[in-house]
TORMI-25230 format. One record per residue (C-alpha): x, y negated, z. Coordinates in steps of 0.25 Angstrom, whole numbers, plus 5000, padded with zeros to 4 digits. Layout:
REM TORMI-25230
NODE     X     Y     Z
NODE     X     Y     Z
...
REM end
This chain:
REM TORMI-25230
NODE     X     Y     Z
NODE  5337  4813  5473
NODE  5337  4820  5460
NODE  5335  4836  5458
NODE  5342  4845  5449
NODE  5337  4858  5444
NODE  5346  4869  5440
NODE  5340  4876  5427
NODE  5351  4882  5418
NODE  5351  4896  5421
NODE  5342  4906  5415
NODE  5337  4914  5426
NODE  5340  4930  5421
NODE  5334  4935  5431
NODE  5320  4931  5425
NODE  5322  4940  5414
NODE  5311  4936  5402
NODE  5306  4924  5411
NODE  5319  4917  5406
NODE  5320  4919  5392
NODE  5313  4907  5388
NODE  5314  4899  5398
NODE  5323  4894  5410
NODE  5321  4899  5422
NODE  5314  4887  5429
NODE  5303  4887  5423
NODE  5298  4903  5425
NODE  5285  4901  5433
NODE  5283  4903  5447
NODE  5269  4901  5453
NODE  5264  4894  5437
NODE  5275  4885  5439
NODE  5289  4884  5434
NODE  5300  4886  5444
NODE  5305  4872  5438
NODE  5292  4865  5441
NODE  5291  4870  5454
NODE  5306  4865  5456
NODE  5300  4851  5449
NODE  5288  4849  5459
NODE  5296  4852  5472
NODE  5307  4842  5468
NODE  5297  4832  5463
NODE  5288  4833  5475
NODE  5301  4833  5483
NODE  5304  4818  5478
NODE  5313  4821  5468
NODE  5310  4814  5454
NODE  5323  4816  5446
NODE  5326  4831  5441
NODE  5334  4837  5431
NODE  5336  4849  5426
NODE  5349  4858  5422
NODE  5345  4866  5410
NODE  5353  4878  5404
NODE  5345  4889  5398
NODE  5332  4885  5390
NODE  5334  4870  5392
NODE  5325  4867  5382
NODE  5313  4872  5391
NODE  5318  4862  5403
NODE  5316  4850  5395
NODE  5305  4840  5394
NODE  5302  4843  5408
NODE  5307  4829  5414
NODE  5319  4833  5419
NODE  5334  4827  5417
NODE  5341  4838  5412
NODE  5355  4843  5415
NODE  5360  4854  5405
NODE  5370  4866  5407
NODE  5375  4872  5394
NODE  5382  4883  5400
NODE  5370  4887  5408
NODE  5372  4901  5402
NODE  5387  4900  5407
NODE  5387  4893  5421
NODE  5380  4893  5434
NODE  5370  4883  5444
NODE  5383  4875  5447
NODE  5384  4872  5433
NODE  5371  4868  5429
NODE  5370  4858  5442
NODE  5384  4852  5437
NODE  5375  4848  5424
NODE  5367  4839  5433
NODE  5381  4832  5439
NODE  5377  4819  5436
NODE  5364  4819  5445
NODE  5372  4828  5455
NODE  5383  4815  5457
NODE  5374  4804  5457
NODE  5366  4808  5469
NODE  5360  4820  5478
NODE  5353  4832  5469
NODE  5342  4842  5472
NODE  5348  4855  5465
NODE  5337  4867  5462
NODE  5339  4879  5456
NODE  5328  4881  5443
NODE  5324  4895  5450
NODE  5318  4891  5462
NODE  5306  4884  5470
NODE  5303  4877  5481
NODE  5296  4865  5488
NODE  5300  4851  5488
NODE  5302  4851  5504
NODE  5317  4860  5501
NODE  5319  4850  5491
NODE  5318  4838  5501
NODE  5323  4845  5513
NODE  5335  4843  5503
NODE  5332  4830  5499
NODE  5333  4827  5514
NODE  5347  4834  5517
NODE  5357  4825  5520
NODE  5368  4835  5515
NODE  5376  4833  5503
NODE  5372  4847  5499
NODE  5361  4856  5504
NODE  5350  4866  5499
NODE  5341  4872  5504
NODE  5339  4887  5509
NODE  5327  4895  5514
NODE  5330  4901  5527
NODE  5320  4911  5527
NODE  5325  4916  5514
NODE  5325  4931  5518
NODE  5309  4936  5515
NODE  5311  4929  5501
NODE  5323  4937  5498
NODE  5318  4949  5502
NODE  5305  4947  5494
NODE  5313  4944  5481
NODE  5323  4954  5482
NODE  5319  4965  5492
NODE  5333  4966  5498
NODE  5337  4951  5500
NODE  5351  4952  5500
NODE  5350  4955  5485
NODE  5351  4942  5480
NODE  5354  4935  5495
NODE  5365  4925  5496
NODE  5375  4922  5508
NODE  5367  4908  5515
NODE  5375  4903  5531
NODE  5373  4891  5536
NODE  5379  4884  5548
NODE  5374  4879  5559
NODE  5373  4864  5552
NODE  5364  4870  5543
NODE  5377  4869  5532
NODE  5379  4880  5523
NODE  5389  4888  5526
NODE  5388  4900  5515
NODE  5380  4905  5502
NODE  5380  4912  5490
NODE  5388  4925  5494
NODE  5382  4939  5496
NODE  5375  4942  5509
NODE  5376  4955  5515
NODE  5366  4952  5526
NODE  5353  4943  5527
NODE  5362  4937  5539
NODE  5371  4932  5529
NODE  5358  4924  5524
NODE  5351  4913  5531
NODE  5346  4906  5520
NODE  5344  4909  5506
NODE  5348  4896  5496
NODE  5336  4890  5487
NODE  5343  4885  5477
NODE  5340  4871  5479
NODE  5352  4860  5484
NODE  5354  4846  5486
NODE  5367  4841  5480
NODE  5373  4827  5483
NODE  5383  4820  5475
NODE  5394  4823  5486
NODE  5389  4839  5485
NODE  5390  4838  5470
NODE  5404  4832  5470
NODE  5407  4843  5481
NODE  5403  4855  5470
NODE  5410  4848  5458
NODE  5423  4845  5467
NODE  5423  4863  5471
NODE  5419  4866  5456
NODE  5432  4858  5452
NODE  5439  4872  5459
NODE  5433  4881  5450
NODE  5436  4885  5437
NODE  5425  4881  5424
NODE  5423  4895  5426
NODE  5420  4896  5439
NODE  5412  4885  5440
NODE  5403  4890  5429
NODE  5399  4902  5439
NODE  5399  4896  5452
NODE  5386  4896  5458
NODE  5378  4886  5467
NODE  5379  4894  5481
NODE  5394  4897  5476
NODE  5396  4883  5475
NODE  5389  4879  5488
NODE  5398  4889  5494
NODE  5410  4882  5488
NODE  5405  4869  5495
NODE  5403  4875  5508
NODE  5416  4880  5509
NODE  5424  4866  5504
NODE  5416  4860  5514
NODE  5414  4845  5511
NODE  5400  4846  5508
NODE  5391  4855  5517
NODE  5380  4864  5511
NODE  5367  4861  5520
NODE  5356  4872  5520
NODE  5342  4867  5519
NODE  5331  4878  5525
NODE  5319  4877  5517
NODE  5306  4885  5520
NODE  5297  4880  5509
NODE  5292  4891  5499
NODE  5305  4894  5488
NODE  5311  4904  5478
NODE  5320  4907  5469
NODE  5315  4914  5456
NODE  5325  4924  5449
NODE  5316  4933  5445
NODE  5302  4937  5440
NODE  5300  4945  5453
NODE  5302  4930  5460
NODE  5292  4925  5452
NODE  5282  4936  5459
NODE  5287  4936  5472
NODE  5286  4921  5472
NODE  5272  4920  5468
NODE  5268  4935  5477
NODE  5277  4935  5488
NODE  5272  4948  5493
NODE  5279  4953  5481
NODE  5294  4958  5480
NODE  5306  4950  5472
NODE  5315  4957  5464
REM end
């Protein structure tokens, strides 16, 4: 199984941490989110990796990576940039990760094991990380149901109640070549336009509700985060402190 890591974008959120670099490899516990990325996937099994580059691509290279690139990074969104890496994405099943996130190699193989044609993984006790990051943690919440399969049922919408939560999604999928085709087949619908700003839970949504291909949600308890800001970068590292 190969693993592809979704690095276009250039994090604005980090303010003066980003301006000369991508946002991968801001530092987080003396190592870069990338090589923390690197090492769970490694120690996961996982040998073959690439890369999808966008801003400062120049500072990705030389890293050993196959690298996919987005021209328009500036312009489009994650879709986009994983639609770079098609050729892997057809030719057999994908670990997908966002660049802005960590984790340990057991969520990776708890969806190396997943027999699903598309799942990813969620933390179900996502509620005390939330509310350490952002105080209120409806502020940057997103809708996450499941069904009693363990299917995915709805994501990425706007919660008015931590009921409307039951997990909160990592980031990090596994895409088979059916999955794959499945997305590319719902972005045929849209508009080039459309297509450059349709997000990863807006198209997970889409798939749910075609339903040929079922979502499947992987709970993961291992330690995990997602950086969007300096104030993560503290809270990560002191986790008596607040978020933003």
């Amino acid at each position: 199984m190969k693993a592809i890591i979704l690095a276009a974008g250039r994090g604005s959120r980090m303010k003066n941490l980003t301006d000369e670099r991508p946002k991968c490899l801001v530092e987080l516990r003396g190592q870069a989110l990338l090589d923390l990325q690197l090492e769970a996937l490694r120690s996961a099994g996982i040998s073959e990796i690439a890369i999808v580059t966008g801003y400062r691509r120049e500072a990705l290279e030389g890293r050993g990576l196959v690298t996919f690139h987005n021209p328009r990074w500036a312009d489009t969104n994650m879709v986009s940039s994983l639609d770079c890496a098609r050729a892997w994405l057809a030719a057999e099943p994908c670990i997908v990760s966002y660049s802005d996130i960590f984790y340990a190699p057991t969520a990776v193989r708890s969806l190396m094991d997943c027999p699903a044609s598309l799942a990813l993984t969620y933390d179900p006790h996502w509620l005390a990380l939330w509310t350490r990051r952002f105080g209120d943690p409806l502020l940057d919440a997103e809708t996450f149901r499941l069904g009693r399969d363990g299917r995915l049922t709805e994501i990425g919408n706007k919660p008015t109640s931590v009921d409307q939560v039951q997990g909160q999604y990592m980031g990090l999928l596994r895409f088979t070549p059916e999955a794959w085709q499945e997305v590319l087949r719902l972005r045929g619908f849209l508009t080039p336009a459309e297509c450059d700003r349709m997000h990863m839970t807006g198209t997970l949504q889409k798939v749910i509700d075609a339903g040929r291909v079922p979502v499947v949600a992987v709970p993961y308890e291992g330690d995990w985060g997602e950086v969007d800001s300096a104030d993560d970068l503290r809270a990560y590292v002191d986790p008596q402190r607040g978020g933003a």
